[in-house]
Each structure stands twice: as structure tokens, then as C-alpha cells.
C-alpha positions in Angstrom: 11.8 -11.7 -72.2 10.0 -9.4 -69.7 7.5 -12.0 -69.3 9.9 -15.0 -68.4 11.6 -13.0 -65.9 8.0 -12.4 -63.9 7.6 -16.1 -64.1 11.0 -16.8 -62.7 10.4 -14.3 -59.9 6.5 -15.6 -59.4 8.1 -19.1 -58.9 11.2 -18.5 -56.7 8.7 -16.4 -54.2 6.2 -19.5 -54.5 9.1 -21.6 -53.7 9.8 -19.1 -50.9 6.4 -19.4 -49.6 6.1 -23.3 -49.5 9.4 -23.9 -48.2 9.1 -21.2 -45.2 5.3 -22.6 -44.5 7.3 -26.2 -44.5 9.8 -25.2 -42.0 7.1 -23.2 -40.0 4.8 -26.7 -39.8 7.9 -29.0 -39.0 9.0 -26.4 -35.9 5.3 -26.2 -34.7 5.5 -30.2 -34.4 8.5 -30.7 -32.9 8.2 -28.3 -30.3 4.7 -29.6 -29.7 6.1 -33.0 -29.4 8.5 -31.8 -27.0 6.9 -29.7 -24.4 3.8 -33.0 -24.3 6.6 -34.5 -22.6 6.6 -35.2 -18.9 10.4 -34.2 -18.8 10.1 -30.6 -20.2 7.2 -30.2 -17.6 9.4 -31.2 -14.8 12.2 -28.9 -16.2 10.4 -25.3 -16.7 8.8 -26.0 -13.3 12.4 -26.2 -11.9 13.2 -23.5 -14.0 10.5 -21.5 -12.6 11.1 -22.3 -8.8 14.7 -21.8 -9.4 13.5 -18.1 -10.4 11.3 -17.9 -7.5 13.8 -18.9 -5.5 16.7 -16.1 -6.3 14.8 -13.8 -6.5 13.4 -14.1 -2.9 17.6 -14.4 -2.1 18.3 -11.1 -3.9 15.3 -9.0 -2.1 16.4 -10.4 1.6 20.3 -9.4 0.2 18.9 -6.1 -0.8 16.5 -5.6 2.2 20.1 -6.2 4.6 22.4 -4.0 2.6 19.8 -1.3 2.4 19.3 -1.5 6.6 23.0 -1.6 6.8 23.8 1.4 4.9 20.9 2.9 7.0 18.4 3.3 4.0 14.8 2.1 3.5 13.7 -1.0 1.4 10.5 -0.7 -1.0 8.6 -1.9 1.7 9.4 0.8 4.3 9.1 3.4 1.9 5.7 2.0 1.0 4.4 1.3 4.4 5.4 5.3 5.0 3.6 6.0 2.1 0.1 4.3 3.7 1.0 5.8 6.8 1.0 9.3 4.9 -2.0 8.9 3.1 -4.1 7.4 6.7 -2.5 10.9 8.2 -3.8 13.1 5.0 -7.4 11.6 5.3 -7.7 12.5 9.0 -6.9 15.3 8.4 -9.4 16.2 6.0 -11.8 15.1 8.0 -10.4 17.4 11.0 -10.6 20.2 8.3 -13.9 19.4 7.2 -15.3 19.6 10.7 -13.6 22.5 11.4 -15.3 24.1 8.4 -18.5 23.2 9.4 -18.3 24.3 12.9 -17.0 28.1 11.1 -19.7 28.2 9.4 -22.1 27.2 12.1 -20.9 30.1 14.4 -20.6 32.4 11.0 -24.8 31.6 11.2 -25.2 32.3 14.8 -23.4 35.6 14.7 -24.9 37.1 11.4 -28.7 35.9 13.5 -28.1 37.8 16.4 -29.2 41.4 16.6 -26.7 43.7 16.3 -25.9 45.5 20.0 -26.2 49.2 19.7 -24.5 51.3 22.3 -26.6 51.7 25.5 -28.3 55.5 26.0 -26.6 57.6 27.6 -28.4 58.8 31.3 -26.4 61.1 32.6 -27.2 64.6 31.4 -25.2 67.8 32.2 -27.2 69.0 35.0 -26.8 72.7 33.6 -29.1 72.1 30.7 -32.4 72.8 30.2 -35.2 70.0 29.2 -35.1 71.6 25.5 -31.5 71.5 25.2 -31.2 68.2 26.3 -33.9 67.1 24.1 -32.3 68.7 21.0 -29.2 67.2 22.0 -30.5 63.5 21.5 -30.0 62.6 17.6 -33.0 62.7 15.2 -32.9 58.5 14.8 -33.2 58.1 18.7 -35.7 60.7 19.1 -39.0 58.4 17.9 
């Protein structure tokens, strides 16, 4: 018994098979045969300038609405975009010069010898030579 119903169910899912494999061959030639025609060429290439054509309506119908209500359109937001990015790069470069020129000067100034104070001339005329001598500090005194 077991084994007549597997043989029932192996043949009505081979019957499956064939008849789905069928139906699958018979659509493949008819819509073959039909889009070989010259009539179904002329009809999606309306079909697709038709397209074309409303959408090219619906972004000049869009592009008016959105200047009347005082809005941008794609396009001015991405031309603002561009003019954004041509601003940005500028000034990066502006920053990058800057940066150079910093550390240019940043050079020049560490180079230079560092200014002491002058030395001092004027003495207290009360003083004697030893005094004023012991008065100059021990670095200066070489």
C-alpha cells in the first residue's frame, strides 16, 4: 500500500513537471513570435517616447510650481551644491597657504637671535669703580 501511494505521488509531480515545462515552452514561443514583429517594435518605441515625453511635462510642471511657491527645483539645489563645494576647495587652498606662510615666519623667528636687553651706561656717579663693577651681574662680567 505504502508503495502505490509513492508511485501515485512520483507520477502526479512527473505530470506536474511535464505539463509546467509545456506551458513554459509554448509561452517562450509565443511571446518570441510576437515581439519579432514589426508592430510590437513600433508600439514599445511609442510606449517609450510616450514615457519620455510626460515625464519631461511633469519636471517643467514641477520646476514652475516649485518657482511659484518660491522654492528651489533639483537643479538649483544642485547647482548650489557645486557652487558650495568650488567655495570649500578655495578655501582650502587659502588655508593651506596660510599654513605655510605660519610656518615660514614660525622658522624665521625661532632663527633669529634672541635680543637681550642693551647694557646699561649710565652709572650712579657716586659710586666707586669697585662698586660699580660688583654691581654688574656675574653672566655679564666675562
Amino acid at each position: 500500500m505504502a508503495e502505490e501511494s509513492e508511485s501515485k505521488a512520483q507520477d502526479i509531480s512527473e505530470i506536474w513537471r511535464e505539463w509546467l515545462t509545456q506551458s513554459e515552452r509554448q509561452f517562450n514561443a509565443f511571446f518570441n513570435e510576437a515581439m519579432d514583429t514589426e508592430t510590437f517594435a513600433r508600439s514599445v518605441g511609442g510606449y517609450m517616447e510616450m514615457t519620455a515625453a510626460f515625464q519631461r511635462m511633469v519636471t517643467e510642471g514641477m520646476q514652475r510650481y516649485l518657482a511659484f511657491v518660491n522654492m528651489p527645483s533639483r537643479t538649483d539645489v544642485m547647482d548650489l551644491g557645486e557652487t558650495l563645494r568650488s567655495i570649500e576647495a578655495r578655501l582650502a587652498r587659502i588655508e593651506e597657504m596660510l599654513q605655510i606662510a605660519a610656518e615660514a615666519v614660525d622658522m624665521v623667528e625661532r632663527s633669529a637671535a634672541p635680543m637681550s636687553e642693551p647694557f646699561r651706561t649710565r652709572r650712579h656717579p657716586g659710586l666707586a669703580f669697585e662698586e660699580r663693577v660688583e654691581a654688574v651681574p656675574e653672566e655679564l662680567r666675562r
